[in-house]
N, C-alpha and C positions, 0 to 999 in steps of 0.2 A: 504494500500500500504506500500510493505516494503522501512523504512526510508534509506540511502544511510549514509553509515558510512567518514565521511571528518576528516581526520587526519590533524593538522594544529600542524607542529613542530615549536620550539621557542627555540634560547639558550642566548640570551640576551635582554636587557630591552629594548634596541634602537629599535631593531627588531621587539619584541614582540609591540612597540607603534605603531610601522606601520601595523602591524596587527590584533590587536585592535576590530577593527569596522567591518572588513571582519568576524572575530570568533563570533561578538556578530549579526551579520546577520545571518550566518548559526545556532546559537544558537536559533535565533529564529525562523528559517524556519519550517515548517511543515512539510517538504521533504524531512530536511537532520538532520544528529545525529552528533553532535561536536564531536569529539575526542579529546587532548589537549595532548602533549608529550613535557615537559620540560625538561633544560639540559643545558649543559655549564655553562656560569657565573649565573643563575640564582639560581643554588644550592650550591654556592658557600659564603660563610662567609666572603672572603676576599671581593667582592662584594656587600654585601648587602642580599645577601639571596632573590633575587627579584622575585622567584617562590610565593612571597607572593602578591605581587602587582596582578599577575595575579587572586590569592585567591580573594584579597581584592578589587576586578573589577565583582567578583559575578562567574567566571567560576571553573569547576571542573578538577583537573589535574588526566589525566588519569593512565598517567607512568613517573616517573622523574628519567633520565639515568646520573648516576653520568659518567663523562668519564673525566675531566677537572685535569690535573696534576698541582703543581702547583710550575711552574718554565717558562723560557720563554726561551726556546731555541728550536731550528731547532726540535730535535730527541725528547723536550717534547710534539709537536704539532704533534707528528706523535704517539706516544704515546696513546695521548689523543685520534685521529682520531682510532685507532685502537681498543681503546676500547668502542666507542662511536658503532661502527658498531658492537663487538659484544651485545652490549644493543638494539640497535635499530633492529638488526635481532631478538630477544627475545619479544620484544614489540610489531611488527609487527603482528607477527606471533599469539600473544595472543587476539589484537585487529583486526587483520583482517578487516584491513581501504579497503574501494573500490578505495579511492585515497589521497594521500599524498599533502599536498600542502605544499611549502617552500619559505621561500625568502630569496634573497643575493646570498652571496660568503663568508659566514665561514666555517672553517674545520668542525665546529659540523653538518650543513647543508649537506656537503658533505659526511662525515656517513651515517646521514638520508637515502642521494641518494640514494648511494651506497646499503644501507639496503634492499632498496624499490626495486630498478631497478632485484636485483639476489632474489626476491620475488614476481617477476610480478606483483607489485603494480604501477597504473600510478603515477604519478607523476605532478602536476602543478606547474607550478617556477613563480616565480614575480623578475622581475627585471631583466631579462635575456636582454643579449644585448649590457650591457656596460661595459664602459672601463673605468680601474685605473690603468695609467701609474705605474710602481716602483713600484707597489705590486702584491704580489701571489694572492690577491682576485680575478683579472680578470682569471686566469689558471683556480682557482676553479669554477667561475663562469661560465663561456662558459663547464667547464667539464658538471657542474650539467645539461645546455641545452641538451645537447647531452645525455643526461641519463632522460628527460622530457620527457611528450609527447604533455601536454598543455604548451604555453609560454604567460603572461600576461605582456607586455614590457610598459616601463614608457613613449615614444615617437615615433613615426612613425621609427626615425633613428634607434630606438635598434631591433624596429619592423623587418625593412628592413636586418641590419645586420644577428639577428638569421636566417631567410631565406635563407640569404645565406652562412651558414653553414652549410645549407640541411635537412632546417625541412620545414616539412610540410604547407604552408602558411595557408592553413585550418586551422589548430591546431595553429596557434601564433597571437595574438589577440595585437591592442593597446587600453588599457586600460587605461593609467595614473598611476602616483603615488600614492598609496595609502594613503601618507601622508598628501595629501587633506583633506581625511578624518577630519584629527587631525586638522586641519583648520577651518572645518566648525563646529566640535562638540568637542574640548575641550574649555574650560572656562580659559580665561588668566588673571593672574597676576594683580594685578594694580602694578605701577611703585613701590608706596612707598613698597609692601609685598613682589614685586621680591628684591626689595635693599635688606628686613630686610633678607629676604633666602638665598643670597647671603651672605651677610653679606659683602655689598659692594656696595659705593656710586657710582649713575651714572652722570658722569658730563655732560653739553651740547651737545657736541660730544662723544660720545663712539662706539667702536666697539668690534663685538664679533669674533674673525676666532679659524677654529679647525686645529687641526695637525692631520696630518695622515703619519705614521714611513713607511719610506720606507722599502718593508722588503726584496725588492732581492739585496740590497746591503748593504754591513755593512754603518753605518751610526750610528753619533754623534749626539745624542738628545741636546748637549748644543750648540755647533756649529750652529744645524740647528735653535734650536731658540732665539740664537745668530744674526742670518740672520736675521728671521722674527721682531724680534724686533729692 
């Protein structure tokens, strides 16, 4: 029986950890042939180069699309998105996936779509559904829904949502987070080796919060964590 070709795109490290365990399933299936299409920060030096991490997790990188300019402004991200799509129309085309699978809401993902969708390639999304107030990710991310045709949603509510955007209930599935996964199968820390990796003592109480930049409005990074602290 012919194996099914699964394209599983990646442009960052974050991403790619939630991804993880879904590529090293279909790795191992008997049914289906990984594909692997690296890209954005992961080919990038100012980052870490973390197309290696993937290497060094045991899988093979099929096609890696340099598209990542490197500056941080409005017209760089459109930029980047513009030459991301034309890599990923060239990759598509040479690997001829039966279907694409994505997660999030980055511009590099939105390529991907984009590539896939004007290539009659399906499309699966993970993470379809939800909302982040103050950023362009949720624009991207309800775009990439509408440009899907399987939806894998983290909760009944993202479930319920893409639905009513006008997909198919058939096709939108609630699955959960895949970062379960990293729950049940990565190996943690002892307290003393996260300190030494940090390089940073944990007192009684400690807390960890992330920032996330607002990006549809100008906005002062020392201001905002100014606030926060």
């Amino acid at each position: 029986m012919k194996k099914r070709k699964i394209c599983v795109v990646t442009g960052t490290r974050a991403e790619y950890g939630l991804l993880r365990w879904l590529m090293d399933g279909i790795n191992k299936s008997t049914k289906l042939d990984l594909q692997i299409v690296a890209t954005g920060m992961h080919l990038s030096p100012e980052f870490g180069l973390t197309y290696q991490e993937i290497e060094n997790d045991g899988f093979k990188i099929d096609k890696k699309i340099e598209m990542l300019i490197s500056a941080d402004t409005p017209s760089s991200i459109s930029k980047s998105t513009g030459l991301g799509l034309i890599g990923f129309a060239d990759a598509f085309y040479e690997l001829n996936p039966d279907i694409v699978i994505v997660l999030g809401d980055r511009y590099e993902i939105l390529a991907a779509s984009l590539a896939a969708m004007f290539e009659n390639i399906p499309i699966a999304h993970i993470h379809g559904g939800e909302i982040t107030e103050g950023a362009v990710d949720e624009q991207i991310r309800h775009s990439i829904t509408k440009m899907s045709y399987l939806h894998f949603c983290a909760t009944e509510t993202y479930r319920q949502r893409v639905i009513q955007m006008g997909e198919d209930p058939a096709r939108v599935f609630y699955s959960g987070a895949p970062g379960i996964d990293n729950i049940k199968n990565l190996k943690l820390l002892t307290k003393n080796k996260l300190e030494k990796e940090l390089n940073w003592k944990l007192t009684s109480k400690s807390a960890l919060f992330t920032y996330h930049p607002v990006t549809l409005e100008e906005s002062d990074v020392e201001i905002d964590l100014e606030v926060i602290l």
